[in-house]
C-alpha positions as MATLAB code, in Angstrom:
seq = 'XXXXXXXXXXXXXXXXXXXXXXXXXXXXXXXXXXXXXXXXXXXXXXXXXXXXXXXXXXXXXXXXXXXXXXXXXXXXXXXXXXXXXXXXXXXXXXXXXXXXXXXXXXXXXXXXXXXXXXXXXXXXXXXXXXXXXXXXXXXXXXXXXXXXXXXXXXXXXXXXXXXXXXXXXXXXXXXXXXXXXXXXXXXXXXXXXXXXXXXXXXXXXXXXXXXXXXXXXXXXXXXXXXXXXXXXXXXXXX';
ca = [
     178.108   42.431  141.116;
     175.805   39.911  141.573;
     173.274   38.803  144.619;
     172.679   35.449  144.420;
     169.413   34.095  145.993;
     168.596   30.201  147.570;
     165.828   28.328  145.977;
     163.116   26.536  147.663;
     163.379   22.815  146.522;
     166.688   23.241  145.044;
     167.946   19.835  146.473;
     165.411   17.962  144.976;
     165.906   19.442  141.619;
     169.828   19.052  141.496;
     168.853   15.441  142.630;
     166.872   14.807  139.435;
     169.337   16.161  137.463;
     171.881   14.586  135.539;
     174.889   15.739  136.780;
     177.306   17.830  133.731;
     180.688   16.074  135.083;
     183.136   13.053  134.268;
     184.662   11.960  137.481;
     188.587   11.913  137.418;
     189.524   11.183  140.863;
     188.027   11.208  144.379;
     189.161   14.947  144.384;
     188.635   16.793  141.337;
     185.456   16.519  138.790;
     185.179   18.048  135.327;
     182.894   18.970  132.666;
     181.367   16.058  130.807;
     181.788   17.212  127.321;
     179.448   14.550  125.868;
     176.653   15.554  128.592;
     173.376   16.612  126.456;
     173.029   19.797  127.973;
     176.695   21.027  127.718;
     176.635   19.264  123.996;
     173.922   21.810  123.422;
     175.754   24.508  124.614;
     179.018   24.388  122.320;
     176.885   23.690  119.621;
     175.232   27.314  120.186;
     178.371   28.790  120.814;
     179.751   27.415  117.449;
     176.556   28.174  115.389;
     175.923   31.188  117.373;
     178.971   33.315  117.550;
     181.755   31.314  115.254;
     183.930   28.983  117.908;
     186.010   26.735  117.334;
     184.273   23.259  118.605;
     187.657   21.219  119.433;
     188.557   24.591  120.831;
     185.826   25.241  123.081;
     185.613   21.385  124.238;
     189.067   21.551  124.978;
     188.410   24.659  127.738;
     184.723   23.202  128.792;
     186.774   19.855  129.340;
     189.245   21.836  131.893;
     186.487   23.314  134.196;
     186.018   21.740  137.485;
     182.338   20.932  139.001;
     182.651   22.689  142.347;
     180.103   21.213  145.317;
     181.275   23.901  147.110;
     179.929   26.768  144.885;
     177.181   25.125  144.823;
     176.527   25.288  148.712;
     177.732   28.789  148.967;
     175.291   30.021  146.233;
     172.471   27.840  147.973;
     172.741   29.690  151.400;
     174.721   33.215  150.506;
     175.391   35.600  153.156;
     173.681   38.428  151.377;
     169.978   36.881  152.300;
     171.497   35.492  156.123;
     173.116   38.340  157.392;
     171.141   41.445  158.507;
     172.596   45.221  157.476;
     173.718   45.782  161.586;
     175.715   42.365  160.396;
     176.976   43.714  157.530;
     177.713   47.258  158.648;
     180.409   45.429  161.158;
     182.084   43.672  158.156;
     182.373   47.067  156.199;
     182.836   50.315  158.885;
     185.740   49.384  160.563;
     188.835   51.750  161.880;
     190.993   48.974  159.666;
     189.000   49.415  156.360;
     188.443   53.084  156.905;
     192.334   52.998  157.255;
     192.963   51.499  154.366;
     190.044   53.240  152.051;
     192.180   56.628  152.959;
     195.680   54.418  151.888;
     194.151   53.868  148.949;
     192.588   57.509  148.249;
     195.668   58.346  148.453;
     197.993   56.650  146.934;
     195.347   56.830  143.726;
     194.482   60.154  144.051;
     195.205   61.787  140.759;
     193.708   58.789  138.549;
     190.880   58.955  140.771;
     190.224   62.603  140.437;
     191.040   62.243  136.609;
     188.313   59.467  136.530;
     185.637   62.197  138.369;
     186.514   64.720  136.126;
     186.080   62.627  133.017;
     183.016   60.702  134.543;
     181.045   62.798  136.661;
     181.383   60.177  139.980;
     182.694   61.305  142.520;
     185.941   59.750  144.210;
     184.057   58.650  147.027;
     181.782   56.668  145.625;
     183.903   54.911  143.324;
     186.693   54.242  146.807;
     183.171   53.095  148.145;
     182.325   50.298  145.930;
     186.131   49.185  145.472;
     185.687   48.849  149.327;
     182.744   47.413  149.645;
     183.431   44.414  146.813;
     187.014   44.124  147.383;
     188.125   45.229  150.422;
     190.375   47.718  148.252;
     191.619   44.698  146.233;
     192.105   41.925  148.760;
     189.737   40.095  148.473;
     188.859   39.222  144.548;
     188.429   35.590  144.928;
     189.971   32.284  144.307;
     187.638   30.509  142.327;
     188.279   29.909  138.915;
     185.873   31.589  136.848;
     185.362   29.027  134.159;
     184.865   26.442  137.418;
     182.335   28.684  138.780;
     180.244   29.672  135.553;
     180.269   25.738  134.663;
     179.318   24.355  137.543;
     176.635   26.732  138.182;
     175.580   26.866  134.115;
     175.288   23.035  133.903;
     174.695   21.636  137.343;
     172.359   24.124  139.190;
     169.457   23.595  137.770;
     167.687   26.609  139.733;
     169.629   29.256  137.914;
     170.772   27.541  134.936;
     169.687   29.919  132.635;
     171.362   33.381  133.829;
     174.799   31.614  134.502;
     174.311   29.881  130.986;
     174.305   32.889  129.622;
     177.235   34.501  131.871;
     179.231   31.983  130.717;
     178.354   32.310  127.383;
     179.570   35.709  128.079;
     182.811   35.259  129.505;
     184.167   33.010  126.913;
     183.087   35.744  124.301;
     185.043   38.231  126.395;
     187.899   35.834  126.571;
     188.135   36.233  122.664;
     187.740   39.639  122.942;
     190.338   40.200  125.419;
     192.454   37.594  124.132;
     192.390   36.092  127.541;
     193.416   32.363  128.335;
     189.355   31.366  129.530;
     191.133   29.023  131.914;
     193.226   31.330  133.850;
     191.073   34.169  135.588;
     190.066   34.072  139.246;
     186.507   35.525  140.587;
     184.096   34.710  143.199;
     182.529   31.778  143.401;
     179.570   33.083  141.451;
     182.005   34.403  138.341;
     182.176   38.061  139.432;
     185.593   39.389  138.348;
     188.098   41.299  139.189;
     188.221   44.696  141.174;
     185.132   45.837  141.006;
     183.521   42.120  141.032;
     181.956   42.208  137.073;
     179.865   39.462  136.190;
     180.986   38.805  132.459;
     177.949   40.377  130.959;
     178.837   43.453  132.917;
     182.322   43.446  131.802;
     181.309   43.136  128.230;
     178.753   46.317  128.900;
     180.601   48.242  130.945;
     184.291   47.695  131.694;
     186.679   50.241  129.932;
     189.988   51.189  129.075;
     191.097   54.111  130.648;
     194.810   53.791  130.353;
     194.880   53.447  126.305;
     196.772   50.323  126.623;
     193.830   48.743  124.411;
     192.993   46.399  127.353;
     190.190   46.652  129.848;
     192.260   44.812  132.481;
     190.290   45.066  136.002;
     192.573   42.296  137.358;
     195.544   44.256  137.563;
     194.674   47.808  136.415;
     193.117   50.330  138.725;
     192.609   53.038  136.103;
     190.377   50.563  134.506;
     188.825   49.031  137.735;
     187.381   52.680  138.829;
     186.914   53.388  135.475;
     184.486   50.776  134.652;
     182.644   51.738  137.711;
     182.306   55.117  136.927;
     180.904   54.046  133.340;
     178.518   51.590  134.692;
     177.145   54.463  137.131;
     176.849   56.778  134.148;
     175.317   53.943  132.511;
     172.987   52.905  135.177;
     171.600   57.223  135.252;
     174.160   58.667  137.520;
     173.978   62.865  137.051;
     176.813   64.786  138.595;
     175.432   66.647  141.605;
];
């Protein structure tokens, strides 16, 4: 759940950057390993919070620079498009439809998840609607492409998707995910319920016992984690 924002002069700073990326081919870019500013980041990550440095240069060294997450994140919808814009993207007979598919064919986790949480079922059907279209649409991106590219070559925002991707590789340990293999927006928001990483870490839960907070593939965890990061966030039955 993120709202990214454009940045007056960003083209001139990105142009007096040095860019964090090895060219490979005409098609594909990755992470420059031996760039100063990504140097400086696995050597935090190793002094910081114990990784492996072959390890972590090893999964830095398979993340793709992305031009094209940087130009969506320069001009995103959510400052372009006014609410009578958006409200034709979101109220319509289809997703209506398909919110009441889902109600039902969740119902009982999703009433268990009220119960247990104090948010109601149609707020949490709300959000999964909103950021996912009820699942659908979860994105294609690669999240270690999208974290990298933005930590080490968008300059404007550097610093929050530093630390987001300092995040998800922390929950990849956790997890005992591969760090190469999940797909997100092309900002890094996960999943379901679209988590940045730092949200994850905070918020996501386990609500099937299976000892995994899995909001990939898992809708008892997806709602779930929504209905903890409202409680978290002040929500008061009623």
């Amino acid at each position: 759940m993120i709202e990214p924002r454009p940045v007056a002069g960003v083209i001139a700073l990105m142009m007096s950057a040095l860019p964090a990326f090895a060219a490979v081919d005409d098609q594909v870019v990755y992470v420059d390993v031996e760039q100063a500013n990504v140097v400086a980041f696995v050597d935090e990550m190793v002094e910081k919070y114990d990784f492996d440095r072959d390890s972590l240069r090893d999964v830095l060294a398979q993340a793709e620079i992305k031009a094209s997450t940087i130009d969506k994140i320069s001009s995103p919808a959510e400052r372009t498009l006014t609410w009578g814009e958006y409200r034709k993207i979101f109220i319509t007979p289809e997703r209506i439809a398909a919110g009441v598919s889902f109600w039902r064919e969740n119902h009982e986790m999703l009433e268990r998840i009220e119960l247990e949480s104090g948010v109601p079922v149609a707020k949490l059907i709300g959000i999964i609607g909103v950021e996912t279209y009820f699942g659908r649409i979860t994105g294609n991106d690669r999240v270690i492409d999208a974290l990298a590219t933005l930590a080490f070559d968008y300059p404007p925002r550097s610093k929050f998707f530093r630390n987001e991707l300092v995040q998800f590789l922390i929950l990849a340990r956790e997890e005992e995910i591969d760090a190469t293999v999940p797909l997100g927006s092309y900002a890094g928001a996960m999943g379901r319920p679209q988590f940045m990483p730092s949200s994850f870490r905070a918020y996501a839960v386990d609500s099937t016992g299976d000892g995994k907070r899995d909001i990939w593939n898992n809708w008892a965890d997806a709602a779930g984690s929504i209905a903890n990061y409202f409680v978290a966030h002040g929500w008061r039955s009623g």
